[in-house]
C-alpha positions, 0 to 999 in steps of 0.5 A: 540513495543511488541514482543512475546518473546519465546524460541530459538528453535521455532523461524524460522531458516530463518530470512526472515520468523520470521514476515510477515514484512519481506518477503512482505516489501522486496519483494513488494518493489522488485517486484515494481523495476522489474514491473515499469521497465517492464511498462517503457520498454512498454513505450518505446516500448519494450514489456517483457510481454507475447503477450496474456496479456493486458499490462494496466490492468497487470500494474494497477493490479500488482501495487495494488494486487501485489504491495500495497495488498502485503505490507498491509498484511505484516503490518496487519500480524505484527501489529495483534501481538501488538494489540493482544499480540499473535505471529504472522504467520511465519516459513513455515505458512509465507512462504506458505502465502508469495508463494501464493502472489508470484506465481501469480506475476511470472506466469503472466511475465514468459512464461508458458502459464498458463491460466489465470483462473489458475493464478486469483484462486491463486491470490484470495486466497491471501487476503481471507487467510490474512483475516483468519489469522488477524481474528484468532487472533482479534477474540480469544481477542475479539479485535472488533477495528481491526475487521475493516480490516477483511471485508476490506479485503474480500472486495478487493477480490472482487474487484480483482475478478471485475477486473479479469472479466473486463479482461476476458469479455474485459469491460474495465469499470470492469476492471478499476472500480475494480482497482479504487475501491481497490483504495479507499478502500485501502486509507481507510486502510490508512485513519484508521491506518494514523490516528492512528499513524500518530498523536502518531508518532507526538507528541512523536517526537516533541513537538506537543500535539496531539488533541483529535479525533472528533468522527463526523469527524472521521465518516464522513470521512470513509463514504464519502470514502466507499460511493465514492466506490460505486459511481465508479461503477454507471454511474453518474460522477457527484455523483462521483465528488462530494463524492470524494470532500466530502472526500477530505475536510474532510480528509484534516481537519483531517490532519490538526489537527495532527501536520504536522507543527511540522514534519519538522525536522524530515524525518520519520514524514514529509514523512508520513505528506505529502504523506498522503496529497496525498490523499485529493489532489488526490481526489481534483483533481477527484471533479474538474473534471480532468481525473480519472486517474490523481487523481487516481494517485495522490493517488496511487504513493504518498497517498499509494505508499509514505505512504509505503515507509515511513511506511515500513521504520519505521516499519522495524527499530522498529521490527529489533531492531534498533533506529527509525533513518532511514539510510541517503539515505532515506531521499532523497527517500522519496522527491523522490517519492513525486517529482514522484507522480507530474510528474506522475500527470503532465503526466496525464495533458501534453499530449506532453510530456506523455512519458518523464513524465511518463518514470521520474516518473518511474525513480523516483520511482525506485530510492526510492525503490531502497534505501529501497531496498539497505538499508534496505534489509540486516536487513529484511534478517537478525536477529533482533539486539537485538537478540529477537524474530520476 
């Protein structure tokens, strides 16, 4: 991995703010922790949230804008300075970005009474700034690859805004549509950066040769995803079911090709080999007619919150310093939220035991977060073990 180096006395006195790795892994995972345990008091009927707040729409909006939004801009914000050889954000820069994304987390379950349009303003500034600062760098090197992530970006603020006035208007299909829609979106991001890395990580690791890419399959793929984005916001469900079979075909073929049987023995590869088959999985299960929410979970717990785990685990090894050997307990972090994801699947489905189910898959997720959190939290807090800079 590139590191820019440079002299000692530019370089953040607080570890933490070195690279946007470190404040939005680390507190992204921790703000997962403290927001499902706040859903799985809800669902035991104790209410921690402000009356005035719908307790739905706070979970899916915090999990994806808070939650997922918050650890792709931190990798975005580390992976820009490999792509483009300029340091990346940190220092007080970092810090500023880290408070947007931060405050309105705390404002929305502290009792400040802040209203709410107060609280949406700070919230879409986070990813428009992200998007300006991935922008900078990309563009200066004219770098048109990983222009992608720009528009990508702009896009989720508006979904985001969707949602906002789903809330404030009380139209639940905005409110959902503009989650479900980040949703997708989101899984395109990991579509892309997935099929970039996963396949190198493969065959550096085992020995698997990686494939050629197929330009067709490549293309069909993002389409089929962006025109399932779409197709959320019309009526037709029909037109919905069948691009989200489209997609899944076609990114389960792509996953196919890159080496999954060769995974096996190692953690950090089968983690990203089987949370990725989420995705085609969960958009299997929306073309077969099944509930929104249960595909949409399938994708959400183990296509982008097990891809994350995995990724952030990785990512936080190689920009620490350290060998790419993750600490024993994750290993079982990573089944564990693959077991999350089908009990989060099978709630959808059982409505008899919706609650038991629900309140394990919770238990479940915070198990694996919490080892990342235990294991990885004194690295992300401290400097890099070889004494480089980021």
């Amino acid at each position: 991995m590139l590191n820019i180096d440079e002299p000692a006395h530019l370089q953040p006195k607080v570890a933490l703010f070195r690279l946007g790795f470190r404040p939005f892994f680390l507190f992204a995972s921790l703000f997962s922790l403290l927001s499902l345990g706040i859903w799985g008091g809800l669902l035991s009927g104790k209410s921690l949230l402000p009356s005035t707040l719908n307790p739905l729409w706070w979970h899916g909006h915090e999990m994806i804008f808070g939650f997922v939004c918050a650890v792709v801009a931190g990798f975005l914000l580390t992976a820009v300075q490999n792509w483009t050889g300029r340091p990346g954000i940190k220092g007080l820069p970092l810090a500023g970005l880290f408070l947007v994304w931060l405050l309105p987390r705390l404002l929305f379950i502290l009792p400040f009474n802040i209203p709410l349009v107060v609280i949406m303003i700070i919230d879409l500034l986070f990813l428009p700034l992200t998007a300006v600062l991935l922008a900078i760098s990309v563009i200066e090197v004219r770098q048109w690859r990983n222009f992608v992530f720009i528009p990508i970006l702009s896009l989720l603020t508006v979904f985001n805004g969707v949602s906002y006035y789903g809330l404030m208007t009380n139209q639940l299909n905005w409110m959902n549509n503009g989650l479900y829609a980040a949703v997708i979106l989101v899984a395109v991001i990991v579509a892309v950066l997935g099929g970039r890395v996963i396949p190198f990580f493969t065959e550096r690791a085992t020995q698997w040769q990686k494939q050629a890419p197929l330009p067709a399959l490549e293309y069909l793929s993002f389409v089929s995803l962006l025109t399932l984005v779409i197709s959320l916001f019309l009526t037709e469900t029909l037109l919905t079911r069948l691009l989200a079979g489209v997609a899944g075909l076609v990114l389960f073929i792509r996953w196919s090709r890159w080496g999954w049987n060769a995974s096996w023995p190692v953690p950090l590869l089968w983690s990203l080999h089987l949370n990725y088959l989420c995705i085609p999985i969960g958009l299997g299960l929306i073309a077969a007619g099944l509930p929104l929410s249960v595909g949409m979970h399938a994708i959400t717990v183990g296509g982008l919150g097990g891809m994350i785990l995995a990724m952030m685990s990785r990512v936080s090894l190689g920009h620490t310093g350290r060998t790419l050997t993750p600490p024993r307990p994750m290993a079982l972090a990573f089944a564990l939220i693959l077991c999350a994801t089908v009990l989060r699947v099978l709630a959808g489905l059982l409505s008899t035991w919706f609650i038991e189910l629900m309140l394990a898959a919770i238990a479940l997720w915070i198990l694996a977060f919490g080892c990342f959190c235990y294991c990885y939290g004194p690295m992300l807090c401290r400097v890099r073990a070889d004494g480089r800079p980021g």
